[in-house]
N, C-alpha and C positions, 0 to 999 in steps of 0.2 A: 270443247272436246269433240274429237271427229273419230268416231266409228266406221269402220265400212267392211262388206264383203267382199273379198278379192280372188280373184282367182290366179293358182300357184302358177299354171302352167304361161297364162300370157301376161298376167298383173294389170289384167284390163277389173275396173271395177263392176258389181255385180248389182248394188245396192249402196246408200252411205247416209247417215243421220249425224246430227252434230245440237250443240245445243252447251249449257253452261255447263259448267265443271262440278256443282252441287249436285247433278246429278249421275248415279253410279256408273261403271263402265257396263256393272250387267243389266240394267236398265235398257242402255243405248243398245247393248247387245240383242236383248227383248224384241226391241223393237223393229232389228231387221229379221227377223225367224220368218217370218211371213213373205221372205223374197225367196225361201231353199223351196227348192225341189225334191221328190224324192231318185231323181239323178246322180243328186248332189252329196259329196262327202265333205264334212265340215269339220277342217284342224283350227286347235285353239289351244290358249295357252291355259294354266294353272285357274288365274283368275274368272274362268267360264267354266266352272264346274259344279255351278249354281244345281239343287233340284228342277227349280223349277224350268232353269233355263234349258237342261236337258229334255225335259218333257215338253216344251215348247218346239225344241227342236225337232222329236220323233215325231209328235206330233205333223209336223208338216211330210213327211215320211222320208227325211232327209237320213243318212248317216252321218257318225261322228265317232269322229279319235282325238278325245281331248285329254289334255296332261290335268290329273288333281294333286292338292297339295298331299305332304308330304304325313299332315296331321291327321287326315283323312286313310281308315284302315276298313276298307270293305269286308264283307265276310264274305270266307269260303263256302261258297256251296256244294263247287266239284272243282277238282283239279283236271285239265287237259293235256293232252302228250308234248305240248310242246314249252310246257313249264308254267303258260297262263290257267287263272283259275274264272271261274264262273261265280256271281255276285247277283244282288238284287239293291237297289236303290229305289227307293219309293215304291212307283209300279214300275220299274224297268227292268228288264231283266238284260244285264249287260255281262262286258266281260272283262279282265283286268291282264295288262302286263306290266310286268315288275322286272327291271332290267337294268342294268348299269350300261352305257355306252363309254369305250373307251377310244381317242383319238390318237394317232402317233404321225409326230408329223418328221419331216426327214431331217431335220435334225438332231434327234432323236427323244426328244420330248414326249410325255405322256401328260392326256389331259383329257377329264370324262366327269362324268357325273351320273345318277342315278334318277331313273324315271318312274313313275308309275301312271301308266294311261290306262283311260276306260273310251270302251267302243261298243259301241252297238252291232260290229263284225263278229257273233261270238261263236263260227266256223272255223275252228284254226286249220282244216284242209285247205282251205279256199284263200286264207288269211293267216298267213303262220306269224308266230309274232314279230319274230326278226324282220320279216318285210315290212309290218306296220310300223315299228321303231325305226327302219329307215325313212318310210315315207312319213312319219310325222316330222322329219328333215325341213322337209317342202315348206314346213308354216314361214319360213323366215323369208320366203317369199314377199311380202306383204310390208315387212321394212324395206326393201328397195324400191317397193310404191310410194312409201309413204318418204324416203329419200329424195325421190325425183318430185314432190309434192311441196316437202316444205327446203328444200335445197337447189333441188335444179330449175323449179320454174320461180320460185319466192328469191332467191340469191342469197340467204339468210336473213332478209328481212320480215315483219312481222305483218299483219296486216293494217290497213290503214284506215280502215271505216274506222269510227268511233259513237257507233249505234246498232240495235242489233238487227234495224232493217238492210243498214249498209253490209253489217258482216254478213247476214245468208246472202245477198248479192254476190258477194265476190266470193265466197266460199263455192257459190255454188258457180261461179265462174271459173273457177282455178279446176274445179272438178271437174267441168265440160271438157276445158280445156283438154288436159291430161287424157281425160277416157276420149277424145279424138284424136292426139297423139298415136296413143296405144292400139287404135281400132288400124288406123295409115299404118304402122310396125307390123302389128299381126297381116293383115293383106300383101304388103310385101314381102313379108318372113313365106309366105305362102308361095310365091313364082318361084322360090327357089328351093328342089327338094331335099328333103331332107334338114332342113335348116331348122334348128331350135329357135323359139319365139323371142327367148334371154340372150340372145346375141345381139342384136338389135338394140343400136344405141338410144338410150333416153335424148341424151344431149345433142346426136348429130339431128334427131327428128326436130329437137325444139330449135335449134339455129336455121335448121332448112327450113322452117313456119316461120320464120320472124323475114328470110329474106325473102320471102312470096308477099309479104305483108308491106316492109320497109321500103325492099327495089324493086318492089315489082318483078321479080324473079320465078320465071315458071310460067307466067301468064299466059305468055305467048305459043303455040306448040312448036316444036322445032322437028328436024328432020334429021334422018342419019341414020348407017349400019347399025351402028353401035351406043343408038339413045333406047333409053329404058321409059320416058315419059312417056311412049304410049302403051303401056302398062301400069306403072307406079306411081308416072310425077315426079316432080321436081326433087319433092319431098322422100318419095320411096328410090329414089337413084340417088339420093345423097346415104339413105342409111344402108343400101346394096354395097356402097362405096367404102362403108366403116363401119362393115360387121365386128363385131367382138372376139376374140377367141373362144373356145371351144373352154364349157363351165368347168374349172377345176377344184377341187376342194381344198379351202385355205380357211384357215386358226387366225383366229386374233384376241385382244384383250376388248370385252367391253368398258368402256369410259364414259364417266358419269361427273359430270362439272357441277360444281357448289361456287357461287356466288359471294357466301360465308368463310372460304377456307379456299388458301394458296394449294392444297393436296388435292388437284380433280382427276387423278384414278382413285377408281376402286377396283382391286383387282384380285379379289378374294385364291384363287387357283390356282395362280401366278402363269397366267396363259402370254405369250410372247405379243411384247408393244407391236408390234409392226405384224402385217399380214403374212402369216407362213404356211406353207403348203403342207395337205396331208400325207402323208404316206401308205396309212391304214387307218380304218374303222372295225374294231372289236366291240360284241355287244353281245353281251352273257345273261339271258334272260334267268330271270333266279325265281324259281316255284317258292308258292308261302310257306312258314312254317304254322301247321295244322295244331291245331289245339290238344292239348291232353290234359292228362290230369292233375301234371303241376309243372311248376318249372323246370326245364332239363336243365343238365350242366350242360356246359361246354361242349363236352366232347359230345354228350349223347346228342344234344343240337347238330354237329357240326354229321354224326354218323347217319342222323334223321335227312337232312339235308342230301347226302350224297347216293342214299337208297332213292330219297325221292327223284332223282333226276335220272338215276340210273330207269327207273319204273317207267317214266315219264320218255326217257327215248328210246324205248322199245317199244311203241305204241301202245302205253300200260299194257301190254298182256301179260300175261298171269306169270311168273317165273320164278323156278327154284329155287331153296336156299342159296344150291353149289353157286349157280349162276351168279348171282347178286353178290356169291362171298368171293368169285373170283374178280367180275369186277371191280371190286373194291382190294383185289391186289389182298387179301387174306389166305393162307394156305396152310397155317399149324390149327391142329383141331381144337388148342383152346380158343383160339380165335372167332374159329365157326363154331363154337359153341355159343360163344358170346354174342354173334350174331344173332345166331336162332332164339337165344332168348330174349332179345331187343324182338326180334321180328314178334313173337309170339306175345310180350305185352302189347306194341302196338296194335293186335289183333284185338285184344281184348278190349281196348279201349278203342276201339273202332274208327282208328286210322288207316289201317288195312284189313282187305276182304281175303281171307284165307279159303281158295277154292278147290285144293285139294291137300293132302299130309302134306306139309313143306314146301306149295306153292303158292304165293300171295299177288297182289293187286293195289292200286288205290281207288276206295271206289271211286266212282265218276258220275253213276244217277241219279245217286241218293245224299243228301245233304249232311254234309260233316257234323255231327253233333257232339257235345264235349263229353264224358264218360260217366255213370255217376260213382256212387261209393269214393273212398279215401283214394 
């Protein structure tokens, strides 16, 4: 099993541990915390949402946006204006957003799924959540490292040692390799401005190294208007040569092959075989719903729901019944009666801070407590 740190922006590695499979992924995880900085922002997936791992992490004074499962329900402490709520985990005081992301790709498909990440960002001026939901995008960075790893330099073959002094040899051979690849990419992605680091082919780098190696290719320095090796090399004028296009965003189906059974998708979503391009990204951050005194119905859930968001993008400030009854599209006075009196138990049960006749709030300083009495 091979863990590593990578970085989104050039997929050059940062750090990497390997070792047998008996042991956990958050184990391995563990053990590279001690390479972050506090520079450093650290995305991860579901499976690193460990206690301890977290605190290991701040520990180092690194940040992190990592996705927890789904059985995992923080508590509210205070709710923020842009739908994220504020939380406590062990000793950490973190913060949570809760969000569906939806995809539409031009053919006119819809395809998304629902998040809930925790960050040690818990400024949403600085960090609103929509922006972190797209940059925690970034994480899948880190499978096209580990594609050009075990695909474009291995060919799909497996390894060949057959002892565990031979495999950290070549493991840690393949690794050199790759992170000197990637270091020659990033320095010529650099002479030319402007230029994203992901354009920058894996495959032309690894073919332009095999011919410096095989033919002797490059060796010699050569002359001309229009040569680039005395700047890049052999190697950096073969990848100036077959840049990439410019990163677009495309959908596909993940595939997952069984050994056991002729059926190797699984494709729970039904997201399209072949790679297809987005068209849009929607992503509807959803505030919690706040504790009371018993279960609501439906409706009162769904009326709960829509005051709170209204509250929530006005930079909670304080606002009128009228206000709250007209955005919600209300205008016969039995209506806004029925508001007010929803408004008014939530008061009581100290969901909302009622700061003058008829103008309410949620609070935000003080921690959500559930109500007593029936």
């Amino acid at each position: 099993m091979l863990m590593t740190l990578c970085e989104t922006g050039t997929r050059g590695l940062i750090a990497a541990t390997f070792g047998p499979a008996v042991k956990a992924e958050s184990d391995y995880a563990r053990d590279l915390t001690s390479h972050l900085t506090p520079d450093m922002l650290l995305l991860a997936d579901r499976a690193f949402d460990g206690n301890e791992l977290l605190a290991a992490i701040t520990q180092q004074g690194a940040q992190f946006l990592v996705r927890c499962t789904s059985t995992r329900r923080p508590p509210v402490l205070a709710l923020l204006p842009d739908g994220s709520y504020l939380t406590r985990i062990g000793s950490l005081s973190l913060r949570v957003i809760e969000a569906e992301v939806q995809a539409r790709t031009v053919d006119g498909g819809t395809f998304g799924d629902t998040y809930r990440l925790l960050t040690t960002l818990t400024d949403h001026r600085a960090d609103p959540a929509a922006r972190l939901m797209r940059l925690y995008h970034e994480r899948w960075e880190i499978e096209t490292a580990y594609l050009a790893l075990r695909h474009t330099l291995l060919q799909g073959r497996v390894l060949r040692s057959k002892d565990p002094v031979g495999l950290c040899q070549e493991v840690w051979g393949l690794l050199t390799l790759y992170q000197a690849l990637r270091s020659i990419m990033v320095t010529v992605v650099e002479t030319e401005p402007g230029c994203d680091p992901d354009r920058a082919g894996f495959t032309a780098a690894l073919e332009a190294a095999r011919d410096t190696v095989v033919s002797l290719t490059g060796i010699l320095p050569t002359t001309g208007p229009h040569n680039y090796s005395d700047l890049v090399g052999h190697i950096g004028t073969r990848i100036l040569r077959t840049l990439l296009p410019r990163r677009r965003m495309r959908l596909s189906t993940r595939i997952v092959k069984s050994r056991i059974s002729r059926y190797h998708t699984w494709n729970r979503d039904g997201r399209p075989r072949n790679s297809t391009p987005i068209s849009a990204v929607e992503i509807t951050v959803h505030p919690p719903a706040l504790p009371g005194t018993q279960a609501p119905s439906q409706t009162t859930s769904r009326r709960w729901d829509q005051v709170c968001r209204i509250l929530a993008a006005n930079a909670n400030q304080a606002m009128h019944t009228r206000d709250i009854a007209r955005r919600l599209g209300l205008t016969t006075t039995p209506s806004i009666k029925s508001l007010t009196a929803q408004l008014c138990y939530w008061t009581r049960n100290n969901r909302l801070i009622r700061t003058a006749p008829c103008t309410y709030k949620i609070p935000l300083a003080e921690p959500l407590t559930a109500p007593s009495g029936p």
